[in-house]
Structure formats: structure tokens, C-alpha cells
N, C-alpha and C positions, 0 to 999 in steps of 0.2 A: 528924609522920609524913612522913616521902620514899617517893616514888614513884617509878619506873623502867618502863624498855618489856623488851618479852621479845617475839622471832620465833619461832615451833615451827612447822617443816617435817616431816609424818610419814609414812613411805609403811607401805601393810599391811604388806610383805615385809622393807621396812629402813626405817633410820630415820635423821634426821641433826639434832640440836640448834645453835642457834645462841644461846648465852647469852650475855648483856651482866652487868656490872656495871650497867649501867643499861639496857642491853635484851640480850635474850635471841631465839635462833635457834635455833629446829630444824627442822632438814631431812633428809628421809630419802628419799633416793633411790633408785629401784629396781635401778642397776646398780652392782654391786660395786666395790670397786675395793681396795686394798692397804690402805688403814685396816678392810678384814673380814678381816686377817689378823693387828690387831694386837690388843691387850688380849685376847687369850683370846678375840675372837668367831672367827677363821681356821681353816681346815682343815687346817692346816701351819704351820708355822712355820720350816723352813730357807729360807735364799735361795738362788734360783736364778740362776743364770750370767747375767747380764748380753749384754741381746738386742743385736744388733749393728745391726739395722735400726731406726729409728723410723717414725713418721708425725706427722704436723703438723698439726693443725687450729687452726683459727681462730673463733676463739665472740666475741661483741662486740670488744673492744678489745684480745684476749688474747691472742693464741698459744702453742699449747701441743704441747711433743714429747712422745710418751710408746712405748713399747715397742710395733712391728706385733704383735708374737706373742701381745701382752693385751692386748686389749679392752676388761678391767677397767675403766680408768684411763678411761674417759671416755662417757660414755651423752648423745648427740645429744635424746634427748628431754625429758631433764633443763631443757633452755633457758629455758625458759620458767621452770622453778624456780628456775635463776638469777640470770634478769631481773628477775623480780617480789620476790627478796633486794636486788638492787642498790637497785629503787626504793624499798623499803622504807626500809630503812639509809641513803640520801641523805634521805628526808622526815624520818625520827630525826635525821639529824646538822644537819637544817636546823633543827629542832625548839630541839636541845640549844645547838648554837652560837649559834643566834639569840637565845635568852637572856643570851646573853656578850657581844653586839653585836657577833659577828661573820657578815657575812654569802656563803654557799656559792654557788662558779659552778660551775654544772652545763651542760658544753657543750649546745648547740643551745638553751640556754632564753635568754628577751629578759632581757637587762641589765637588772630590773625589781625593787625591794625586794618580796619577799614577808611579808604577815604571818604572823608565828610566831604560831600557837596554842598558849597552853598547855594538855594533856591532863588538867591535876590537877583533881581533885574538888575539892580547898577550893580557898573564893574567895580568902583568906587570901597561898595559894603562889603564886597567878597573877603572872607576871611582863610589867612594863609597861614595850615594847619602845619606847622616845621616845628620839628621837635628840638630843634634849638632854641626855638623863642617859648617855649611851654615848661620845656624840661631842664635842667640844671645837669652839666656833666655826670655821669653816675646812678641820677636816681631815676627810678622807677616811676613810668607812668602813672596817673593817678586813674582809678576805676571806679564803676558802678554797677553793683550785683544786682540779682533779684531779691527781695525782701528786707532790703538793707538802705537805710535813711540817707538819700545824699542829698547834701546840703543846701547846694547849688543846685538840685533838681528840678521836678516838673511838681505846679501844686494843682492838685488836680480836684473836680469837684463830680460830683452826682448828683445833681441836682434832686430827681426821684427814684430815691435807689431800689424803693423795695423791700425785695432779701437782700438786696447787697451784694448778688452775684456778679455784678460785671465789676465792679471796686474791689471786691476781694480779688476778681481774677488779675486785675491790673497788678495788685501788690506782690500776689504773688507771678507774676509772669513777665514785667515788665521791667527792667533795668531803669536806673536812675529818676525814679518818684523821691519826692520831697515828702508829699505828706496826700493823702485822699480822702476827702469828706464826703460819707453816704450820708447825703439828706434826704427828709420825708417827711411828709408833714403831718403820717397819717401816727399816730403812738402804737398802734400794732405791729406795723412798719421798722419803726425804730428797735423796738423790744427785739423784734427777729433780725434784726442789723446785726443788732450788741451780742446776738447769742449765736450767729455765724462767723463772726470776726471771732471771740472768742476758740469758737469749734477749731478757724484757720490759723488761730494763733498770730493772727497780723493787729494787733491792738498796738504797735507802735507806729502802723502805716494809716489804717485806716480809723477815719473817727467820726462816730454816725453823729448825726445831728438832728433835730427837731423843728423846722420852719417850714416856711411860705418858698418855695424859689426863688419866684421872682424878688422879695423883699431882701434874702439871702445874696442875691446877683447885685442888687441895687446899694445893699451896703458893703459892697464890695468895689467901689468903681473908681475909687485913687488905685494910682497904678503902682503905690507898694502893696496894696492887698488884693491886687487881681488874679485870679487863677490863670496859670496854665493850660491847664484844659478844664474845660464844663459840659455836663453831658446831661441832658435833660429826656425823660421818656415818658409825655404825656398819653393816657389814648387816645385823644381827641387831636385838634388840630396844636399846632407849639406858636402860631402865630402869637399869642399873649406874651410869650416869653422871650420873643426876637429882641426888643428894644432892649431890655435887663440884660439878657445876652451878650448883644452888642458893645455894648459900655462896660460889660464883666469882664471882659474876653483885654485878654491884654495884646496887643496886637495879633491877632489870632485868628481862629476861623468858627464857622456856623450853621444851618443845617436848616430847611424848613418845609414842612410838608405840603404837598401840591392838593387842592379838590379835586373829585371827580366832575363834579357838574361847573361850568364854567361861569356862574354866578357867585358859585359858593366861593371857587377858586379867586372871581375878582373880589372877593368884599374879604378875602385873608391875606392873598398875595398880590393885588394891583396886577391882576394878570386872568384873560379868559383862557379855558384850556377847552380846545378843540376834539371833538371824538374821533380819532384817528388812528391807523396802523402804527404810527411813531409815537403813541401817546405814551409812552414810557421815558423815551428820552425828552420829548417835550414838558413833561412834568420836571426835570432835570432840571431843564433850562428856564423853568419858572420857577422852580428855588435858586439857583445863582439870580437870576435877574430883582427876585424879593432880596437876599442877600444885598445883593450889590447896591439895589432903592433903602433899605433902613440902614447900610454903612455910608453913603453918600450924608444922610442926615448930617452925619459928624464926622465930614470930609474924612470918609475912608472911603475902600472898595476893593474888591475883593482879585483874587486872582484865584482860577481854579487850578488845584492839585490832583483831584482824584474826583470822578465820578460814578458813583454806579447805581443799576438799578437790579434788584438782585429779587427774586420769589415774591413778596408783597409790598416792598418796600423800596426808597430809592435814598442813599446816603452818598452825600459830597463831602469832599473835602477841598478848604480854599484858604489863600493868604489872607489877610486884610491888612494892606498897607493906609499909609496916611498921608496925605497930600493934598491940596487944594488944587495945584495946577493939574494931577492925574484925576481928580475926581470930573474935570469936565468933559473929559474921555470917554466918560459912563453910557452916554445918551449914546455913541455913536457903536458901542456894543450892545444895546439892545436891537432888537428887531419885533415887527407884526409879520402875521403869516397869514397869506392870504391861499384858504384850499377848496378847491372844487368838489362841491357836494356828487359832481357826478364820476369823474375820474380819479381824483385822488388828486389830481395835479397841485403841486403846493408851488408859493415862490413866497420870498424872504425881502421887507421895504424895510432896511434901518431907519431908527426914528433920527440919528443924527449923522450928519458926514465931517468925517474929519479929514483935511487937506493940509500937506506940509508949503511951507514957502520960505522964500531963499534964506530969508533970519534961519532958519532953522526950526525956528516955533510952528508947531504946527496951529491950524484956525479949524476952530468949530463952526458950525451952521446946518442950519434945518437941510434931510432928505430930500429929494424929490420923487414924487410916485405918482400916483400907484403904480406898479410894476405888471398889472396885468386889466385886460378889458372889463366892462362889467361883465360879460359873458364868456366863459374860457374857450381858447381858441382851439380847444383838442374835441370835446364833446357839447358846447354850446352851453352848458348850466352855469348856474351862478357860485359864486365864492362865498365861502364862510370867515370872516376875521375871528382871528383870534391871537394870544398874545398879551404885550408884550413880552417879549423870550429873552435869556440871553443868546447872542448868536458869533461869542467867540469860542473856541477851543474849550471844549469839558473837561480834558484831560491836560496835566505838565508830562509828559513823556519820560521825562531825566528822571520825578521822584516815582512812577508807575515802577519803571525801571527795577530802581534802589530796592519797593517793597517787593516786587518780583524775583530779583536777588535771594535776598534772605530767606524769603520763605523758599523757595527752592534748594539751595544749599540747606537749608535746616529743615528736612521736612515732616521729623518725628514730631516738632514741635506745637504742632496741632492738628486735632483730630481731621480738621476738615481742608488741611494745609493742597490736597488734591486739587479739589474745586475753587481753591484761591487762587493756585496757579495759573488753572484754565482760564477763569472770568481775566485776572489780568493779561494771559497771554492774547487775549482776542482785543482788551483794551489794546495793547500795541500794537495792535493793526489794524488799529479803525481811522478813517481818514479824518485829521486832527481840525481840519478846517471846511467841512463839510457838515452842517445842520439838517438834524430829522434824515428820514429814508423811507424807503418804498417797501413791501416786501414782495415775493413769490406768488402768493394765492391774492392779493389784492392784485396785481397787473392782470392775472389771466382769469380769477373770476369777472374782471370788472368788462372784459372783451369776451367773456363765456368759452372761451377754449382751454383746452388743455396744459399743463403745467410747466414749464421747461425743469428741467433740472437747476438747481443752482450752480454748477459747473458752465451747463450751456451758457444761460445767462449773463455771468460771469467773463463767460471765453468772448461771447458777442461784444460786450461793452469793450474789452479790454483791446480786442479787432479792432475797434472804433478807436482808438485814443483814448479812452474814458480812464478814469482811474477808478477803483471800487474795491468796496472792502465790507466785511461783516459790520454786523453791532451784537456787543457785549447783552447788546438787553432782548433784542431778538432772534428767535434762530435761524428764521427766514429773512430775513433784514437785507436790503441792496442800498449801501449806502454809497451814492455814486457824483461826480460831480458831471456827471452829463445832464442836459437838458430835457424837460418831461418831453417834448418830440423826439428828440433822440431816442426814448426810452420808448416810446409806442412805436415810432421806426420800424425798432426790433421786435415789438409784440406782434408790429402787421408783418411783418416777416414770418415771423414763428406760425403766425396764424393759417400763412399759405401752405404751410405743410401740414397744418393736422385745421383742417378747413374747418370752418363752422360757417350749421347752417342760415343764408342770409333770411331765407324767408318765416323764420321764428323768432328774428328779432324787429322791436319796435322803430318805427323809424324817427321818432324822438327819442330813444335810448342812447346812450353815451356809446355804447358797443357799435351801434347801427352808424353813426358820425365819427367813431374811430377808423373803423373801417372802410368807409367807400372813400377815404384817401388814403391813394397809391405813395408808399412808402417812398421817401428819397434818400437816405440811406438804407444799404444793400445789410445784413446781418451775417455776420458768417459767426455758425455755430460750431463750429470744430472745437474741440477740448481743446485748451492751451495748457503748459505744463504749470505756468504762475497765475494761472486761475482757481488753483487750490492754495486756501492757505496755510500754513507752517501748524496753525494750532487745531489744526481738520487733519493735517498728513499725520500729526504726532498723537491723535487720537486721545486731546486732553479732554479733560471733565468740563466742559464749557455751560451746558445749558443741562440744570439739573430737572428730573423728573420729579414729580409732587411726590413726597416719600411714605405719605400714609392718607387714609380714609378721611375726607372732610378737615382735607390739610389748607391754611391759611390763618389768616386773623380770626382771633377768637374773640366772643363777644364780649360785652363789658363783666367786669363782676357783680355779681347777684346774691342777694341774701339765700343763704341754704347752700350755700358753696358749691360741690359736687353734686349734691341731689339735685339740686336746680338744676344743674347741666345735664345731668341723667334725663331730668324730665322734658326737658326742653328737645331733646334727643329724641327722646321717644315719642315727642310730638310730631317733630320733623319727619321721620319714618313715617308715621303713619296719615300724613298732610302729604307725602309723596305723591306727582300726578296726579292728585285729586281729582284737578278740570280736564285730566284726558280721558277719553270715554273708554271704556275697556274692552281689549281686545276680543273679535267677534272671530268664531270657528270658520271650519271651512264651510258646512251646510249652510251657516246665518247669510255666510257673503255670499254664496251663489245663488238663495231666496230673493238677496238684495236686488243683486244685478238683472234676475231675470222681473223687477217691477219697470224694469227699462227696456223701449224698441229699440231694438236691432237696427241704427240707421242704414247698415248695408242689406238688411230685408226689405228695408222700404223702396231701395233702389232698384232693387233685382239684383245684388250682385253679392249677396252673400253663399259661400258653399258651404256651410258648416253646420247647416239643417237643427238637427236637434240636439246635435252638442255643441251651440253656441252660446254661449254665457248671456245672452241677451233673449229677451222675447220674442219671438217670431207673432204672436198673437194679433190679427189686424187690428188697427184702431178702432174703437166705437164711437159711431156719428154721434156728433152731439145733436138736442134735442132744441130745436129754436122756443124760444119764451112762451109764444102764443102758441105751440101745438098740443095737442095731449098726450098725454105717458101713454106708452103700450102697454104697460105692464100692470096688471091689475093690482098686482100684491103691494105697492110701493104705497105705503101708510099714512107719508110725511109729504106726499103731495099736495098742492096747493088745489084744494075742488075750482070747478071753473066757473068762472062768474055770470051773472044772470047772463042773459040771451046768448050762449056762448052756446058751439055747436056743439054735440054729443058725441065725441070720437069710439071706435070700435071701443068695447071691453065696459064701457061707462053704462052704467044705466040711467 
């Protein structure tokens, strides 16, 4: 059986793969660019006149021209998704090469042999890096720069490059590339390939190309011409390009983006996705579990490396090994998740179980469930399914580790090398074998009281025996393996010290049925000293703040480039709030209120006479059908019908 690594980058809105022949990439970036106009995702397909003006930016070690008039072509917030590709793929090719006894210089790091870990499960593959079986008495290690052609290296592809910013940055950033093809299928695309590779002077690394992707991937699929890695960046969904991917990718890894609405998400990924506080990681686990369903096809499957879900987007990285006897494995890593529309309360029914027996061989067979009643046993409502997920480990810890490492030790090396550190320091301390989580403002809005700190919280569970730990994707996030009674236990505890009140809640409300059962475990919220964790005490960059105005994925691209965007801008501004009625002064509201009684005047028991914001004014009787108006002047009364009596005022 071989094994390979796989990257997946996936944003809600778009999506971008990066697959290897032996690792695999996807990424999906929120801002458009001219690969969403190619393969049938675009809104257009003619090209437009070639912009006379460019603009220049510069992103790590790159430069890159691309058209003032679109925009498309380059999204500033992306960096970090960049960064955190580069360091990836350098720890991969440090991985891969090192096994060849060759070893990768990565500027700014100390001229120091790192050991190469091998990632394989059997003891059998592991490879035993001694430099006497590599090296010859005397002579000098063999290496791999940046921008310099190694032979044995990584072949790496881009599936829709674009500008070619993340290809070029590869070339130049990355140790030990063989070769990198920026493909694009759009010809505007290509032209500004060939004249930014030019600009970078990497025209012996990178070589743009003109195709289809998937056609590109698909004559690619003997395993002498499989890429290393493949990186795909559709706007739309990348489900069309999982299969071509797949069979590209030389035992390698994959990436694919999760739907919002959980129809859309079954008819791309064989999987509904639930609207929930953990819907970030749960889209997570509905691209490895699509991963894992199109690598079964061709008895593979996948092991996950790296997951994250980062600003719009959520990118994994995974093995995909080969094997028939592991591929039956598959079913009992998946899970449905059954969650209570009224408390949140989730629980996890694998679709398969697997049992070992005295052979040694372990035996598959169907689940048994459901795991919960039709009515949840905390607030009485009913469950939503949703699903299937994967519901082993998101993370390999060893290589989080590794890229953790390097970029710490080296931290000039990228702009946003801060925020890398953080995100992975809180990956290694998130509980490895603990699916989805609860957060803060869902437990104590959902009971109507007030907040606990996430400390208290925290210090309770940890009282109890619980173990708990953040998540990387949320910043409120209790990712715990306590049981949701356990968890409201502690909510009805919390609650008797900052009381709320019973007689304003419904008594079919989930709060109203959390409550009038008396807690059986006791919560002690005393701080504990390891209820803080290491990457909260060290005060790292964990959860970044939106960085500018009408920051996230940006729309498709549109004829008129920039103006369009301008305009579209200036539509939105002035569509702002439209349907809310506009705010009324002080005089308007208190004409308002006083069109209303004072129902403590009707009582007798108002004191506030004529400075009460309400009417004191008695009601007026109403006038019964058959009587006559008093009032002479009233124009639109109905005269009273023959033999009808003559009431005062009438003639």
C-alpha cells in the first residue's frame, strides 16, 4: 500500500484545490479572478480588450502585474492562504526529498539537518534517513534551493492560475520544485502568465499553459506523468473537478468545497450540512468525508494531515493511500449527526462499526441507532439529520507540529508567518478525537441567562473530569467530550447564580424544560490554573479581525471591470436599510405614545399625572349600530331609515 499527502483549501463562496500526485491542494479563495470564467464556472466567455494600464503588487517574493480595471486578478486577503500553501509544500518537499537524501534550503532557516519524519502508518514503509546509506565517505550532502530545478523534485500544477501569483510564488519560495505549470483556459489569463513569469524571471520553473483542467488532469493519469501537486481555484463549487483530481493526483491529496444550504451541499458533496454553531468545522468534515467517497471509487482513502477553516474559506490537507483491505474501513469513519432544533444538543450514529477478533482481522458491519429519541431528552423538540460527516481526527498532530516548527524558527519568512503560528498553535490543542462543539453565547442564549466567562466554563468541565479544549475555527468554541447533560448540568448551575426570570419564559420553550430539572451534577466554577490555554497565556494572533470595509469574497467578475464594481458599490450604499423606516425624533415618539392609554390610568394606580408618556384621556363610548350620532356636523353618516325615530339634533 502507498501513501501520499493531499492540501484542500475551501472557501463557502469559491473554492480552489491543490492536488499532488503525492499531495494534493485545494484552495478556494473568496476573490474571483479569470479562472471563474473558465471551464463553464464564468459569466461570459468573450475577451475583452486588453487594459492598457496595469498595477503591480508585490506579495512575498513575487511580483505581480495584472489589469487596474479588474480587480479580479488578485484579493490582498488571500496572504495568509498563500503563506500557509508555501509552508505546507516546503514541509511536503522536505518530507519527500528527504527520503532521497536530499536535503531543502529554505532561506532564513540555520544551515541545520532536519529530521525527516516519515507520515506512513506502517512501521514496514518508514524510511531510515543515515547518512551512511545516502552519502558516500567524504562527499557532501546533496540539496535543493529556491529557484533552482531539482530533478527529483515536486511537479507541481495550477490548474487555474490566473496571474500566476501563487506559481510564481511557489518558484520562487519553495525548495525542491521540479517544474510548475500555470494553466488557464482563459487567453487573457495566459498572456498575463507569460508576462509575470517573465517580470519574475522564473521562465525555467514555471510554464503557463492553455487548457480545460479537468481535460489537463485527465491526460495526466499514468503515474509517470502525474503531478505532485495540483491546485485548482474555481469560483464556484470544484465538485466537477474532484474525479480528474483524483486520478491526477499521484498518491496525494485534495480539497473540496462544502454548500451553504444543505441540498445544494447533498447534490455536490453526498452530504447535508446543518445550520449550526459548529458549521465551520462541520463543512470540514463534509470535504474529507466527499474526499474519502470519490477516493474509495479507486480503492483509495484518504488520511487527514491538516485542517483548517480560516476568514471565508476552509482548506485541508490529507494522505491518500491505496488499499482495498483499508478502503472497507471507510464506512465506519463516517458519521450522521443528529441536532436538536431547540437546544443545540447534537449526537454522532456511525454509518459502520468496525470490531477486531482474535485473527487479528478486524470485521465490518452496519451501526446500530439511532442514538437519540425522536424527541430530545434535554428540551422535548425534535432533531434535524444532517450529514454524512467524516468523524475521525481532522488533524495528524506530528506534521501540524513540523509546519509549526519551521515557521516559528523562520519567521521573517512570511508576511503573515504571526497568524500561522497562532491558527496552528490552537490546532494543537484542540481535542483530536472529539467532533463539532458548542460555543458560549449558544448555551446561555439558548437558557436566556447570562454569559459565563470562558475560563469559568472551562474550569467547571475540567472539575468534572471533562477534558476541553478550543477550536481553531471558533473563538468561542467548547469543544468538550462531556455529555450535552453534563453541559446543561453546568448551565443549570450557572443559572442559580445569575437567576432568570421563570415567569417570562414559555413553558414549551426549551429554556422553560431545561430548567425546572434540578441539576445532578454540582459545577464548581472556581478558575483552574490549566483552564487557560498555552496559546491564550502567550497572547498569539489566533482569531484575526475583518481587516477592511466589506471585507470577504468578492463577487464574480463583470464586464466594465472596476467601474462595474464602483457602480455596484454605489448601488449598495444607497439600497442600505432601505426596508427600515427611519428614525423618528423625540417630539414624533412622544405624539406617538401619548395615541395610547395609560393602562395604569385605567387602573387608578398611575402617579405620573401629566408627565406620563401615555394618554390619561378617558375612553370614548362607542355608539351602538341602531342609535343616532349626537353630533350634528358628522357629514358621512348614514341618515336613518324610514320609520326610524328622530334622535335629539336631527330634524
Amino acid at each position: 500500500m502507498q501513501g501520499s499527502s493531499l492540501w484542500l483549501s475551501l472557501t463557502f463562496r469559491s473554492a480552489r484545490v491543490l492536488s499532488r500526485a503525492r499531495f494534493f491542494e485545494w484552495q478556494s479563495p473568496g476573490l474571483p479572478n479569470t479562472a471563474a470564467m473558465e471551464n463553464g464556472t464564468g459569466p461570459y466567455g468573450e475577451e475583452r480588450p486588453r487594459e492598457v494600464q496595469e498595477t503591480t503588487v508585490t506579495e512575498g517574493a513575487a511580483k505581480i502585474a495584472f489589469p487596474s480595471a479588474n480587480e479580479v486578478f488578485y484579493n490582498p486577503v488571500q496572504e495568509f492562504n498563500r503563506d500557509l500553501t508555501c509552508a505546507v509544500i516546503t514541509e511536503f518537499a522536505r518530507i519527500q526529498l528527504g527520503a532521497k537524501g536530499i536535503q531543502i534550503k529554505v532561506p532564513g532557516e540555520k544551515d541545520t539537518q532536519k529530521v525527516v519524519v516519515d507520515l506512513s502508518e506502517q512501521e514496514e514503509e518508514k524510511v531510515e534517513l543515515k547518512e551512511s546509506e545516502n552519502l558516500a565517505s567524504g562527499d557532501q550532502p546533496r540539496t535543493a534551493a529556491v529557484g533552482e530545478i531539482c530533478e527529483e523534485g515536486l511537479h507541481v500544477l495550477e490548474g487555474l492560475a490566473a496571474s500566476g501569483l501563487r506559481s510564481i510564488r511557489f518558484a520562487l519560495e519553495v525548495p525542491g520544485l521540479r517544474s510548475v505549470v500555470a494553466n488557464d483556459a482563459s487567453t487573457r489569463a495566459v498572456d498575463l502568465i507569460r508576462r509575470n513569469v517573465q517580470l519574475n524571471d522564473v521562465a525555467h520553473l514555471v510554464q503557463p499553459s492553455q487548457a480545460d483542467a479537468r481535460m489537463l488532469m485527465y491526460q495526466h493519469q499514468r503515474v509517470s506523468e502525474r503531478f505532485d501537486v495540483i491546485d485548482l481555484d474555481p469560483y464556484g463549487s470544484p465538485a466537477t473537478f474532484l474525479d480528474a483530481a483524483v486520478q491526477a493526483v499521484s498518491e496525494g491529496d485534495m480539497a473540496v468545497l462544502a454548500g451553504n444550504s444543505g441540498e445544494t451541499c447533498y447534490s455536490k458533496y453526498g452530504a447535508m450540512a446543518l445550520k449550526s454553531r459548529a458549521c465551520h468545522e462541520m463543512a470540514l468534515r463534509i470535504v474529507l468525508h466527499s474526499l474519502d467517497l470519490r477516493a474509495n471509487c479507486y480503492q483509495r482513502f484518504v488520511v487527514p494531515l491538516l485542517s483548517i477553516s480560516a476568514d471565508f474559506y476552509v482548506r485541508v490537507f490529507v494522505r491518500v493511500f491505496t488499499g482495498q483491505a483499508k478502503v472497507k474501513a471507510s464506512a465506519s469513519k463516517q458519521a450522521l449527526v443528529f441536532q436538536c432544533v431547540g437546544c443545540g444538543a447534537f449526537h454522532l450514529q456511525r454509518l459502520g462499526k468496525a470490531s477486531g477478533v482474535p485473527s487479528g482481522r478486524a470485521k465490518f458491519s452496519a451501526a446500530c441507532g439511532p442514538p437519540v429519541t425522536p424527541e430530545c431528552e434535554h428540551c422535548g423538540q425534535r432533531h434535524q439529520l444532517g450529514g454524512p460527516m467524516w468523524a475521525e481526527p481532522i488533524h495528524d498532530l506530528d506534521f501540524v507540529g513540523r509546519v509549526l516548527e519551521a515557521v516559528s524558527a523562520n519567521p521573517g519568512r512570511f508576511h503573515t508567518s504571526e497568524r500561522i503560528r497562532g491558527v496552528l498553535s490552537v490546532i494543537t490543542e484542540e481535542l483530536p478525537d472529539v467532533p463539532l462543539y458548542y460555543t458560549l453565547d449558544q448555551l446561555s442564549s439558548t437558557i436566556h441567562c447570562n454569559t459565563p466567562s470562558l475560563l469559568q466554563l472551562r474550569s467547571a468541565l475540567l472539575h468534572a473530569d471533562f477534558r476541553v479544549s478550543l477550536s481553531h475555527a471558533c473563538k468561542n468554541a467548547v469543544k468538550t467530550d462531556a455529555p450535552a447533560s453534563a453541559l446543561w448540568d453546568i448551565m443549570r448551575c450557572w443559572e442559580k447564580e445569575c437567576p432568570v426570570k421563570r415567569e417570562r419564559l414559555s413553558e414549551t420553550s426549551p429554556a422553560f424544560r431545561i430548567l425546572s430539572v434540578e441539576p445532578r451534577l454540582q459545577a464548581n466554577f472556581t478558575i483552574r490554573e490549566d483552564a487557560n490555554p498555552s496559546s491564550r497565556q502567550r497572547g498569539l494572533k489566533r482569531f484575526q479581525a475583518n481587516p477592511e470595509a466589506n471585507w470577504g469574497p468578492r463577487p464574480r467578475a463583470r464586464p466594465g471591470g472596476k467601474a462595474a464594481d464602483e457602480a455596484m458599490e454605489e448601488r449598495r450604499r444607497l439600497l442600505q436599510n432601505k426596508r427600515k423606516e427611519p428614525p423618528e425624533d423625540v417630539a414624533q415618539r412622544a405624539a406617538r405614545l401619548k395615541t395610547f392609554p395609560c393602562k395604569r390610568f385605567k387602573e387608578g394606580t398611575c402617579q405620573r399625572g401629566d408627565q406620563c408618556c401615555y394618554s390619561h384621556s378617558p375612553p370614548t363610548p362607542r355608539v351602538s349600530a341602531d342609535a343616532a350620532p349626537d353630533c350634528p356636523e358628522t357629514s358621512n353618516q348614514t341618515p336613518p331609515g324610514p320609520g326610524a325615530a328622530a334622535g335629539p339634533g336631527i330634524d
